[in-house]
C-alpha positions in Angstrom: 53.0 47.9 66.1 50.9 50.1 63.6 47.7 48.6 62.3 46.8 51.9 60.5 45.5 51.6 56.6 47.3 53.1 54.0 45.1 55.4 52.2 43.6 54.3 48.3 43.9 55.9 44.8 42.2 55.2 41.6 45.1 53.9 38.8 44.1 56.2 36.6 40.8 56.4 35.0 40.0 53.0 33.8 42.4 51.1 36.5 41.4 49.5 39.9 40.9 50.8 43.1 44.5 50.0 45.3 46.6 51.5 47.9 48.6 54.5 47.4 51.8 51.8 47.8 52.0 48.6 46.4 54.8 46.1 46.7 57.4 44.9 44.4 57.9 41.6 44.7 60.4 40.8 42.2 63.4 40.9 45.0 61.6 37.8 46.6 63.0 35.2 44.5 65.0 37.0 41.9 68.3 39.5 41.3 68.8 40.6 44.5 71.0 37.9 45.7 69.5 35.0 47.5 66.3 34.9 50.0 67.8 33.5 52.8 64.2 33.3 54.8 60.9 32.6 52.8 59.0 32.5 55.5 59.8 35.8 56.5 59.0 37.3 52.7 55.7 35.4 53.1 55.1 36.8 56.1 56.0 40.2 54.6 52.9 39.6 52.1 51.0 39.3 54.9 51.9 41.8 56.6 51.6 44.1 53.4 47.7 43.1 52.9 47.5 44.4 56.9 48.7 47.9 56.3 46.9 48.2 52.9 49.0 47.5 50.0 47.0 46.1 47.7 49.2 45.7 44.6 51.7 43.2 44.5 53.7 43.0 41.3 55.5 40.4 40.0 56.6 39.4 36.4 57.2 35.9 34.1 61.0 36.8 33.7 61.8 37.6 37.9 63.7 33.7 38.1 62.0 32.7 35.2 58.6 31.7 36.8 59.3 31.2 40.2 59.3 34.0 41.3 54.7 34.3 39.9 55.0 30.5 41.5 56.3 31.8 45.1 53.6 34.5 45.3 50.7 32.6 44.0 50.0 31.1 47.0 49.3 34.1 48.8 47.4 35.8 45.6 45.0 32.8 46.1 44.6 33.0 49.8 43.7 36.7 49.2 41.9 36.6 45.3 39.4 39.3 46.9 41.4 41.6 48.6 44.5 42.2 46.1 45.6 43.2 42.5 47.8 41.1 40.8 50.1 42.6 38.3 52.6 40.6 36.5 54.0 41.0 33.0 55.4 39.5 29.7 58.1 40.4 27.2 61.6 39.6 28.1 62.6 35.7 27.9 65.5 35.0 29.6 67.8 32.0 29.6 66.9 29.6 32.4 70.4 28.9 32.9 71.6 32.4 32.9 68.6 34.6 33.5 70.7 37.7 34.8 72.5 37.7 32.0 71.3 40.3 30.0 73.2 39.6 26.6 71.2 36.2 26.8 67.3 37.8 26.7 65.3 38.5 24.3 62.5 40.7 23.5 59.0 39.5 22.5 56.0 41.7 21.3 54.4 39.4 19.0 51.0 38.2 19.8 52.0 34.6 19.4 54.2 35.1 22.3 52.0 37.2 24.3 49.3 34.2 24.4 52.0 31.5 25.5 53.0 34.1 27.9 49.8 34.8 29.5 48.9 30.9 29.8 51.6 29.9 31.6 51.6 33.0 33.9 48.1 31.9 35.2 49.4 28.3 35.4 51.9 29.7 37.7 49.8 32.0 39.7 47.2 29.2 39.7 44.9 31.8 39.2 42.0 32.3 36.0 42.6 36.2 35.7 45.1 38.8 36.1 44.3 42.0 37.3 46.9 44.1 35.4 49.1 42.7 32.7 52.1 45.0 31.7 54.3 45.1 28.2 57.5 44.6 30.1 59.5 46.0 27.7 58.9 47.7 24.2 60.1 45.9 21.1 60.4 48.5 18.5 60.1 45.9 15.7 56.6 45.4 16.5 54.2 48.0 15.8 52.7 48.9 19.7 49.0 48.9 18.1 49.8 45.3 16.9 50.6 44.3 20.5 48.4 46.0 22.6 45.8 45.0 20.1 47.0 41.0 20.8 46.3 42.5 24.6 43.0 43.6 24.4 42.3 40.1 22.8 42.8 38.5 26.7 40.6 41.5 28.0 38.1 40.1 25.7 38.5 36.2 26.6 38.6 37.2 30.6 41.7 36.2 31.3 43.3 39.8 31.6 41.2 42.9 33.7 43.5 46.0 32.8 46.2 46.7 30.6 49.4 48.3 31.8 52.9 49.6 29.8 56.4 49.7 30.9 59.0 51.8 30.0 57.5 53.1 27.3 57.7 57.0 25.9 54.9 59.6 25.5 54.2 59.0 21.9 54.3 54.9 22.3 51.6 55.5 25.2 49.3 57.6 23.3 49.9 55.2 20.1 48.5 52.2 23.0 45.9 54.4 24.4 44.4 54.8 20.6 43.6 51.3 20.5 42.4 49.7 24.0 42.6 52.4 27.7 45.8 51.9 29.2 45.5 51.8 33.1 49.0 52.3 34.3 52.6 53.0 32.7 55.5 51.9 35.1 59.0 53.2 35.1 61.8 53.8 37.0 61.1 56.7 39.0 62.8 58.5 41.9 65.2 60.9 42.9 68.3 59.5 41.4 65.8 58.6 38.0 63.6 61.4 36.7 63.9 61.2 32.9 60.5 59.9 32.8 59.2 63.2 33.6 60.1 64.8 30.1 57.6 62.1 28.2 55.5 59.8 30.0 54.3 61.5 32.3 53.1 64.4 30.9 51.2 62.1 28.7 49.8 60.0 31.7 48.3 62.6 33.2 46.9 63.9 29.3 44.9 60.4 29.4 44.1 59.8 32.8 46.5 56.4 33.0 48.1 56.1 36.6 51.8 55.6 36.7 53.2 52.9 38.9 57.1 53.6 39.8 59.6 51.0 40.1 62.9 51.8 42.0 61.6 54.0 44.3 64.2 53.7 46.7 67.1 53.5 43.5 67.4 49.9 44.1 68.5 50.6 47.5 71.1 53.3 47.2 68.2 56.0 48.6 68.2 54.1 51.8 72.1 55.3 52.4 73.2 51.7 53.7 75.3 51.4 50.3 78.9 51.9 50.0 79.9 49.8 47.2 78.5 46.9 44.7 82.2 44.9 45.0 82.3 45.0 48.8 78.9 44.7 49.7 77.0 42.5 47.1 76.6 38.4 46.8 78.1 37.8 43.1 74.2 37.1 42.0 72.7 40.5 42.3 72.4 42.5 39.4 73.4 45.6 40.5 76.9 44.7 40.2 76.5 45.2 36.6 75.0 48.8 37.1 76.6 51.8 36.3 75.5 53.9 39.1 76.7 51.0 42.3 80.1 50.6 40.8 83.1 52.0 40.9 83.5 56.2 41.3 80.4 56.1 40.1 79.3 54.6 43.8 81.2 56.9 46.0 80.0 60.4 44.0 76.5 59.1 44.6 76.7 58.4 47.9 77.9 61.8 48.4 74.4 63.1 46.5 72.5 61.8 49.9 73.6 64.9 52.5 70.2 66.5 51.1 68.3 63.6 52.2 69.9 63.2 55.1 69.1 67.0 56.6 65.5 66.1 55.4 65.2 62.9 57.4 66.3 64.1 60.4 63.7 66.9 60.4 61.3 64.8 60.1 62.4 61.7 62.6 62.2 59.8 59.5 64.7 57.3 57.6 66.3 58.1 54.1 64.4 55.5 52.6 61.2 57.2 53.8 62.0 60.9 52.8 62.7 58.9 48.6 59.6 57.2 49.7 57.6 60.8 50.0 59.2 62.3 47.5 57.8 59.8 44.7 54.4 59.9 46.6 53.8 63.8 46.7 54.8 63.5 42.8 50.6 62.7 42.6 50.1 66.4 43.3 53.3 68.4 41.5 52.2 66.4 38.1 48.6 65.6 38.9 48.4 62.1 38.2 47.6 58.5 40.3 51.2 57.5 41.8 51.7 54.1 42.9 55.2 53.4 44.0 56.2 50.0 44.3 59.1 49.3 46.8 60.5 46.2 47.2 61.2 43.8 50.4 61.6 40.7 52.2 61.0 42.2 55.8 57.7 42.7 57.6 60.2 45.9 59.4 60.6 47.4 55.7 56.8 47.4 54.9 55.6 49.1 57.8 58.5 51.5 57.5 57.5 52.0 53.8 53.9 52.5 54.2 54.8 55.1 57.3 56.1 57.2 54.2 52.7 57.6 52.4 51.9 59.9 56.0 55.1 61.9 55.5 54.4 66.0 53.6 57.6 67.3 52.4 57.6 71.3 52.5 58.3 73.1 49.7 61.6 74.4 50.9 62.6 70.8 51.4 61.3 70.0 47.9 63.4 72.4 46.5 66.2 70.7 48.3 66.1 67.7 47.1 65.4 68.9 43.1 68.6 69.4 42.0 70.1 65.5 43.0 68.4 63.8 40.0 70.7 66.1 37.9 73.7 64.9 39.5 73.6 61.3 39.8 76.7 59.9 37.9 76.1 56.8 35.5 72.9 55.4 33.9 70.5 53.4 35.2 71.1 50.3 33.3 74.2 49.8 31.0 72.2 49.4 28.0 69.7 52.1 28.3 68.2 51.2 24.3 65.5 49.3 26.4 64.1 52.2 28.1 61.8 55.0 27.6 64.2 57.7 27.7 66.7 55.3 24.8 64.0 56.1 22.7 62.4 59.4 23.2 
């Protein structure tokens, strides 16, 4: 069993000092169908800590609460040694929360401080360490709501201030009023739009960039065939373009790359997606953070193996061109995204 440290990065210039992974823990409690052993994704926050992930990221919508209430335990044990992100925006129905076409948006500062409050009731906590815009509300001018942001800065309850999926120009509208540590998208090799906007402007401003997806909600791992024959009715990637239908097989096919890589290196598909979105530090120059999700103590030591792997510029230009084929978006309803909006 490996006991070896992930390495560290700065998130960007005004962000904390965390490991060059973090861990998504939205898949805990929420969207991916059920957890059928909590005390093995407890243990899988444990073992995390062990090997050096430092950021765990959770938000207010992931089961509407529970999912801040199932983490916080841990958060606590640890208040030290990690940094807690969580986020605010999208209210969902408590009856219905995957249900897209039941959520709303919310930007407002009102909002934001009811949403802050009963995030550290939740997390039983008095701070948190990064607090993202989980989604943009275009109604509400970004100034106005980073500006209600900077307001928890001020009172101590919030450290750093992050953005997600947001474009270039929305991040450099944020930046103008209070430093911006981290933007976090979806980011991989089946999602690369964000690297027409965002990122270029991340690196402009020194804010780190924290992707979500890594692993394209499991299809990078190749252990997908189809949504209909192989998810529980409760996981939202049923109602994803890309896991359904024609859509599924094609991309499937789009792994042979990824495969031939892998097996050059001894390593798992998941792990070659997993050094792809690491080495993106160096080709764009920026902090990268991934943050794959799990409920196994195998997957996290498995992931964090991946920050070790250097892909070679041959096999970089392998794997470029499957971004460019991938059939179907990302979400069907892509209006809350960066790219929807750039």
């Amino acid at each position: 069993m490996t006991t070896e440290k992930i390495e560290t990065v700065r998130l960007g210039a005004t962000g904390p000092l965390v490991g060059v992974q973090g861990l998504g823990c939205m898949g805990m409690s929420f969207a991916y169908g059920p957890t059928k052993d909590e005390d093995e994704a407890r243990a899988t926050l444990e073992r995390a800590l062990e090997l050096g992930v430092t950021l765990f990221d959770t938000a207010d919508m992931y089961g509407v609460g529970h999912n801040e209430e199932f983490i916080g335990p841990f958060i606590r044990a640890h208040r030290d040694e990690v940094v807690l992100a969580t986020k605010f925006a999208i209210a969902a129905d408590p009856d219905d929360p995957l249900n897209p076409a039941k959520r709303s948006i919310r930007n407002d500062r009102p909002y934001i401080r009811q949403a802050v409050e009963a995030s550290l009731r939740r997390l039983g906590v008095d701070e948190i360490d990064l607090y993202y815009m989980h989604r943009r509300d275009p109604n509400v001018p970004i100034e106005d709501t980073v500006g209600a942001m900077a307001e928890l800065v001020a009172e101590g309850k919030v450290k750093h201030l992050g953005l997600s999926e947001v474009t270039g120009s929305e991040l450099r509208a944020a930046q103008g009023v209070h430093p911006i540590a981290a933007v976090q998208s979806e980011w991989s090799l089946f999602s690369r739009d964000v690297e027409d906007g965002v990122v270029p402007a991340a690196r402009e401003l020194g804010v780190g960039f924290v992707p979500y997806s890594p692993l394209g909600r499991g299809f990078l791992t190749g252990s997908f065939v189809s949504a209909e024959q192989e998810l529980s009715e409760d996981d939202f990637r049923r109602q994803q373009p890309r896991f359904t239908g024609d859509n599924a097989k094609a991309n499937a096919a789009l792994l042979e790359p990824v495969r031939e890589v892998a097996a050059a290196h001894g390593a798992s598909l998941g792990q070659i997606a997993l050094a792809w979105v690491q080495q993106q530090a160096q080709v764009h120059g920026l902090a990268v953070v991934p943050i794959p999700g799990t409920r196994k103590r195998s997957r996290i030591e498995e992931n964090t193996a991946a920050t070790r792997i250097v892909l070679g510029e041959e096999e970089l230009a392998r794997l470029e061109p499957v971004a460019s084929k991938v059939a179907g978006d990302r979400y069907a309803d892509m209006t809350l995204t960066s790219v929807g909006r750039e």
